[in-house]
C-alpha positions in Angstrom: 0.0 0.0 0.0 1.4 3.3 -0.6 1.7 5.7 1.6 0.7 9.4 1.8 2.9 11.2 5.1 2.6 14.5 2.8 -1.0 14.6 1.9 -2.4 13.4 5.4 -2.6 15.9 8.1 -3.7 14.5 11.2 -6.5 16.9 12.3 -6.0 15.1 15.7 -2.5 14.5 15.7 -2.3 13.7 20.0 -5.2 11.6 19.7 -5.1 8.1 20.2 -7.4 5.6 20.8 -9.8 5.8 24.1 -8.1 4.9 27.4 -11.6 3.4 27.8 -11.2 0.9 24.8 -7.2 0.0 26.3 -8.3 -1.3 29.4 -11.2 -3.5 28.7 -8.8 -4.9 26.0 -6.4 -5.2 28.7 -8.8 -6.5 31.4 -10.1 -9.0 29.0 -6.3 -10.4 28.5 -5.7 -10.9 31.8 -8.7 -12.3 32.6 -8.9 -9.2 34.9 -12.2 -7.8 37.1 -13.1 -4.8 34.5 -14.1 -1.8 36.8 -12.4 0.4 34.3 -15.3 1.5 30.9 -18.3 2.6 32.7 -21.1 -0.2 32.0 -23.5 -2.1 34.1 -22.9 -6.6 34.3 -26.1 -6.7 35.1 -29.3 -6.8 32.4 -31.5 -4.4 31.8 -35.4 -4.5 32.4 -36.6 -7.4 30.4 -39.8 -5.4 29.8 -37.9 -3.2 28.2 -36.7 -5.9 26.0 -40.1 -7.2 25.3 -41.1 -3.6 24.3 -38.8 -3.5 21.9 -39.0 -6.7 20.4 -42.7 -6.0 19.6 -41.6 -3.2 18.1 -39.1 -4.7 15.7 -41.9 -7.6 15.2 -44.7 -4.8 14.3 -42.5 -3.5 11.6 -40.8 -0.3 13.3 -37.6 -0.6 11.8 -37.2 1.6 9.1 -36.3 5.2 9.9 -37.5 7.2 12.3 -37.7 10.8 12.0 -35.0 13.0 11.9 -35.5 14.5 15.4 -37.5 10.8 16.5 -40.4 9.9 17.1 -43.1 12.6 18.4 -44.4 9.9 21.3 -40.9 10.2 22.7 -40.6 13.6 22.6 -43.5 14.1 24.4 -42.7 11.8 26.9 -38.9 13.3 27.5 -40.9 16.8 27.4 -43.5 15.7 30.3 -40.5 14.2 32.9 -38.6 17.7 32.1 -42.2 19.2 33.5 -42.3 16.9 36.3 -38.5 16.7 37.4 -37.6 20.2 36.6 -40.6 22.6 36.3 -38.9 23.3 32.7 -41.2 23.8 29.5 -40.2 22.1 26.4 -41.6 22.3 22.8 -41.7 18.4 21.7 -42.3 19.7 18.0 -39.1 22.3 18.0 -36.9 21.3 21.0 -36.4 18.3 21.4 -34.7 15.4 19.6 -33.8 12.3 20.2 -30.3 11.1 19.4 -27.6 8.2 19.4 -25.9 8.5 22.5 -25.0 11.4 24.4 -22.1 11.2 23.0 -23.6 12.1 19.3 -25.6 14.9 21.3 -22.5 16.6 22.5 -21.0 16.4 19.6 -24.1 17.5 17.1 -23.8 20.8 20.2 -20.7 21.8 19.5 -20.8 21.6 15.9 -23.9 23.6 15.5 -22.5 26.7 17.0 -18.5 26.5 17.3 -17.0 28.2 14.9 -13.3 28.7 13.7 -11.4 30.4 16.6 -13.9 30.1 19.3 -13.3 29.2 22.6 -14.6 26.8 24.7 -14.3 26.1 28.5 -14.0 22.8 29.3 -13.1 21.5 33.6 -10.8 19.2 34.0 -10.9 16.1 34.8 -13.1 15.7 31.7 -14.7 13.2 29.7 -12.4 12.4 27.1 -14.8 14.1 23.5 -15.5 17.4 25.1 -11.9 18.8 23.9 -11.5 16.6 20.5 -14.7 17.6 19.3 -14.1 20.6 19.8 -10.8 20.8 18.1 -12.5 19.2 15.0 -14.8 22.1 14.7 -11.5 24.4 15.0 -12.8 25.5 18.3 -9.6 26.0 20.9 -10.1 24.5 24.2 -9.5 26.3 27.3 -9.4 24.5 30.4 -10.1 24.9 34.2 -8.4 22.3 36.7 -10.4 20.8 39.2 -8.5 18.9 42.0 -9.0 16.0 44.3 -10.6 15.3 46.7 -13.7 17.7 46.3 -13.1 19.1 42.4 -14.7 21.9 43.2 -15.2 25.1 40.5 -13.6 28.1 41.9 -15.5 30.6 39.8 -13.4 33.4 39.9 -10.9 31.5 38.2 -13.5 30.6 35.4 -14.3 34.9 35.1 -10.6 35.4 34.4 -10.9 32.9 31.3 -13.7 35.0 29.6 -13.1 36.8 26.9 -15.1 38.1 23.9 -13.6 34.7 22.1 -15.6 32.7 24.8 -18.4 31.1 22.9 -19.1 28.2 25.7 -19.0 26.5 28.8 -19.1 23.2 29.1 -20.7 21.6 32.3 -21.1 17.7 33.5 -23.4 17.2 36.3 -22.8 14.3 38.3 -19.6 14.4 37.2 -17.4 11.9 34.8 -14.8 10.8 36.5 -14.7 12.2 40.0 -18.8 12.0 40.5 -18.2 15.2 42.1 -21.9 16.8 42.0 -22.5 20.7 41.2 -24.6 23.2 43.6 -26.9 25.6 43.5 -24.6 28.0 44.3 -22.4 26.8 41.3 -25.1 27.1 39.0 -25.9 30.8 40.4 -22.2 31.6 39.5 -22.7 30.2 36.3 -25.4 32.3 35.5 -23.9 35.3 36.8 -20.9 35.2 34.7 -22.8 34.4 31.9 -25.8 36.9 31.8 -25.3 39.8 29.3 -22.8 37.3 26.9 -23.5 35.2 24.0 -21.8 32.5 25.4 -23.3 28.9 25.4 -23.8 26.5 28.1 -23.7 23.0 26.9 -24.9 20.8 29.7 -24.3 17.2 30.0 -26.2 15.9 32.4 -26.0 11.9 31.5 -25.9 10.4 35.5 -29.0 13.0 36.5 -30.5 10.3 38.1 -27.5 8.7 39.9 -27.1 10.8 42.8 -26.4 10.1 46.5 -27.2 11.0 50.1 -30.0 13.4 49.5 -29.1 15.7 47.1 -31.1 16.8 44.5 -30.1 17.3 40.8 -29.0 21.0 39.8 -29.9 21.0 36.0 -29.5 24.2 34.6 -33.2 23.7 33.6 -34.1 24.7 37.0 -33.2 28.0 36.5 -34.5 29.4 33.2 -31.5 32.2 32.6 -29.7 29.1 31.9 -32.2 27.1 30.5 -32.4 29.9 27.7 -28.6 29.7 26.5 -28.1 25.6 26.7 -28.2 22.5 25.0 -29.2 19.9 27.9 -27.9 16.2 27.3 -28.8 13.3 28.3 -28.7 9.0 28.3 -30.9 6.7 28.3 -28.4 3.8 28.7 -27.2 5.2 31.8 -30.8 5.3 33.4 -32.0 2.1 31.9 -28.5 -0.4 32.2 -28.1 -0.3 28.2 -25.2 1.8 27.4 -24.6 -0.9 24.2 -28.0 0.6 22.8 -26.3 4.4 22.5 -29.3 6.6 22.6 -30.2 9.5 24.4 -31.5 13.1 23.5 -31.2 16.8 23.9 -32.9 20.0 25.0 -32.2 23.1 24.0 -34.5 26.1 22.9 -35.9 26.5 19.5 -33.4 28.9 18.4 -30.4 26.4 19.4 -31.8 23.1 18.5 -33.1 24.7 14.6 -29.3 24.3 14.1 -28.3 21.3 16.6 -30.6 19.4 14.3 -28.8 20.9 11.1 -25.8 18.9 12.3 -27.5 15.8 14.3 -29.1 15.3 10.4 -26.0 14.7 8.9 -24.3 13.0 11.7 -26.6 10.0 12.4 -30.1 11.3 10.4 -31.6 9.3 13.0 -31.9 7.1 15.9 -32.9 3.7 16.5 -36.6 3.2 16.0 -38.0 0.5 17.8 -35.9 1.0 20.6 -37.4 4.6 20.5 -40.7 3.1 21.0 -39.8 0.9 23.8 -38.5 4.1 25.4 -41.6 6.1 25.0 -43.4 2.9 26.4 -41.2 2.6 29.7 -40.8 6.5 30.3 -44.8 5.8 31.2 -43.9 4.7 34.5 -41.3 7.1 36.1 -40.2 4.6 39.1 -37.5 3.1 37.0 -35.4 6.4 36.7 -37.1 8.0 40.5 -35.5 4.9 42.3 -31.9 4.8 40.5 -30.5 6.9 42.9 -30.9 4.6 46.0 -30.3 1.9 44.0 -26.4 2.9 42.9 -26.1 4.4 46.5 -26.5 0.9 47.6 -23.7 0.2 45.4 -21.7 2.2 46.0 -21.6 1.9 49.8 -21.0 -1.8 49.4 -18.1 -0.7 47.1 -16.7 1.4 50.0 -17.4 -1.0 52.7 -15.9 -4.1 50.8 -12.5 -2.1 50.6 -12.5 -0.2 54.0 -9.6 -2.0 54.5 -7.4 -1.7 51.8 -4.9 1.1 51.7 -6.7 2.9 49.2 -8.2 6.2 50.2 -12.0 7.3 49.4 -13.6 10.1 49.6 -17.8 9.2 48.8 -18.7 10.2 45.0 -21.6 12.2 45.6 -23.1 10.9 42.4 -22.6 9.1 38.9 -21.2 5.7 39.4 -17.4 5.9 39.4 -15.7 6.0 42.7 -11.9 7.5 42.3 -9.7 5.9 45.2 -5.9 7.7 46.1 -3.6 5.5 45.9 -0.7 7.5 47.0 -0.4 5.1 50.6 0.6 2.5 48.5 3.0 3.5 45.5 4.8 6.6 43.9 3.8 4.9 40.3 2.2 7.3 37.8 -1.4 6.1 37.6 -0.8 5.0 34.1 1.7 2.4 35.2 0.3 1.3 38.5 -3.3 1.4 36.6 -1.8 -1.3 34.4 -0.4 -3.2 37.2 -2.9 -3.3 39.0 -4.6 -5.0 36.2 -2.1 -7.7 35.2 -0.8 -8.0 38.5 -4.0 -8.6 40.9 -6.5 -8.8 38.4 -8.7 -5.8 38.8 -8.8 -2.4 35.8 -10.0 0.8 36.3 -9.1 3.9 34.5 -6.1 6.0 35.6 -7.4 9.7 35.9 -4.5 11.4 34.4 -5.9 10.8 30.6 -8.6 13.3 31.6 -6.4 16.3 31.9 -5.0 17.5 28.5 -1.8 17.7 29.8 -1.5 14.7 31.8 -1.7 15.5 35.4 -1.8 13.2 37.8 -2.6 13.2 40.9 -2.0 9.8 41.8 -6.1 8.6 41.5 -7.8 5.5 39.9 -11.1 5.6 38.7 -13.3 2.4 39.6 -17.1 1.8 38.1 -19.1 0.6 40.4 -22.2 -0.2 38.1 -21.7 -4.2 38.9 -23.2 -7.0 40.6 -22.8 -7.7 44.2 -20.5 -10.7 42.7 -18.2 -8.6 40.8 -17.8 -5.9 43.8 -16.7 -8.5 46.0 -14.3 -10.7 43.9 -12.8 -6.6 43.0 -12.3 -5.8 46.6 -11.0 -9.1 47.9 -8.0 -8.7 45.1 -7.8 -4.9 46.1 -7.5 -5.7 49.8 -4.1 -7.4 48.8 -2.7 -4.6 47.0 
């Protein structure tokens, strides 16, 4: 084959493939416990299932239209009503999509422009910044640091500029389930009121969040609600991340041209799974009782390896729990992340990969999303570490 090293120009030339997509690979060599990608071992509702087999079996499997179909939009635009007090047109602003992923992505390209930057906090899930960069956006990034990744806001003021086009948000938070306020969504508004910039929201774990707190979508508060594209999962509230669909908000304005992109992206999502959803979104205990379900979890997590010498501090919501490992080795996370793995059998992610420029502060990233098997085989190898 010949090669072209003069006509092909990387346009994302430090880009390799996902850390996420490494470790599995690795876990699955080494026969390893894989609490590294973030997906449930468990099935999802067979109802669900059922639904959408009779789908598929009544002949919904053509496609669907472009923003999907209307009985699903009407259902997402009821649970905003119910959940968040928020008013959404089904016809104009909402649309169903594949993944979250394809949401952000479809965001960003509808309104970043050549030049524009885009605030992104770090750690961060690993598209934010790519996809940016492949719209010619420039990233511009805020550190958040263990144990509490808290926003210092005044640091976030001194970033904005008139080149600022948006802000990009992730509440319950991917990887340190850190879990924004109130009072960080007042700052947000503050900084932003009189600007053009854009909030892009992603709000995938809304429902997976812990000891009593309550979900801070910027749909709650309407100055925000006006300027964002909202993003959300429904394989992380329904244990089918395989499936990859979820949908966005945004007002009419916004989603005119996040469907301009989503068209020519994907067209479409998945139709008879689009029924099933519209089907099972009928009876809202299945996403009103996630939250005490992964708390459950995640406390068993915790109490199975109480005596290891990792260090926790509770994630207050999604279902990734980062443990310090800094009582145990001077390793960078990378290496130790991979020893851990070969070595004693358990992956996780090391949490360096989601800073651009690699720092680590000595943190593994563990999903918890498993059966009570799987957590108990993980901590009786990570009790030996």
């Amino acid at each position: 084959m010949p090669a072209y090293p003069s006509v092909i120009k990387s346009k994302l030339p430090k880009t390799g493939t996902t850390i996420f997509t490494i470790m599995s690979a690795l876990a699955q060599e080494h026969g390893a416990i894989n609490l590294s990608q973030g997906f449930p071992d468990f099935l999802c509702d067979d109802k669900l299932i059922g639904l959408v087999e009779q789908y598929m079996r009544k002949g919904m499997n053509q496609y669907a239209p472009m923003p999907g179909i209307l009985p699903l939009r009407e259902a997402i635009a009821e649970k905003a009503m119910r959940l968040y007090a928020a008013a959404y047109n089904p016809d104009t602003e909402i649309t169903v999509t594949a993944g979250g992923t394809e949401a952000i992505y479809a965001a960003i390209t509808a309104v970043v422009d050549e030049g524009d930057e885009v605030i992104i906090f770090e750690p961060a899930y690993d598209c934010y910044a790519p996809s940016v960069t492949l719209n010619g956006g420039i990233p511009i990034y805020v550190e958040l640091e263990p144990p509490g990744y808290s926003i210092d806001w005044n640091d976030v003021k001194k970033l904005i500029n008139q080149r600022t086009r948006m802000i990009i948000i992730n509440t319950p938070h991917n990887p340190s389930g850190m879990v924004m306020t109130a009072q960080d969504m007042k700052q947000l508004q503050k900084i932003t009121q009189n600007t053009d910039i854009i909030i892009l929201s992603d709000e995938v774990y809304e429902h997976i969040i812990f000891d009593g707190a309550e979900h801070q979508s910027v749909m709650r508060y309407p100055k925000l609600a006006e300027r964002s594209f909202v993003v959300f999962s429904f394989g992380k509230t329904y244990h089918n991340t395989g499936w990859k669909m979820g949908y966005c908000l945004a007002p009419v304005e916004l989603m005119r041209e996040f469907r301009k992109a989503h068209q020519f992206i994907v067209f479409s999502a998945n139709t008879p799974m689009q029924h099933a959803y519209a089907d099972i979104m009928k009876d809202p205990s299945h996403y009103l009782r996630l939250s005490e379900f992964y708390q459950e979890k995640r406390d068993y997590f915790l109490k199975l390896i109480s005596g290891s010498r990792f260090k926790a501090t509770p994630a207050s919501g999604s279902y990734f729990q980062m443990l310090d490992y800094k009582n145990i080795s001077k390793e960078k996370d990378t290496d130790f992340a991979v020893k851990l793995t070969k070595e004693i059998g358990v992956a996780s992610i090391p949490t360096s990969v989601f800073y651009h420029h690699g720092m680590d502060h000595q943190m593994l990233r563990f999903c918890f999303a498993k059966g009570k098997e799987t957590l108990e085989q993980a901590a009786e190898k990570l009790l030996k570490v």
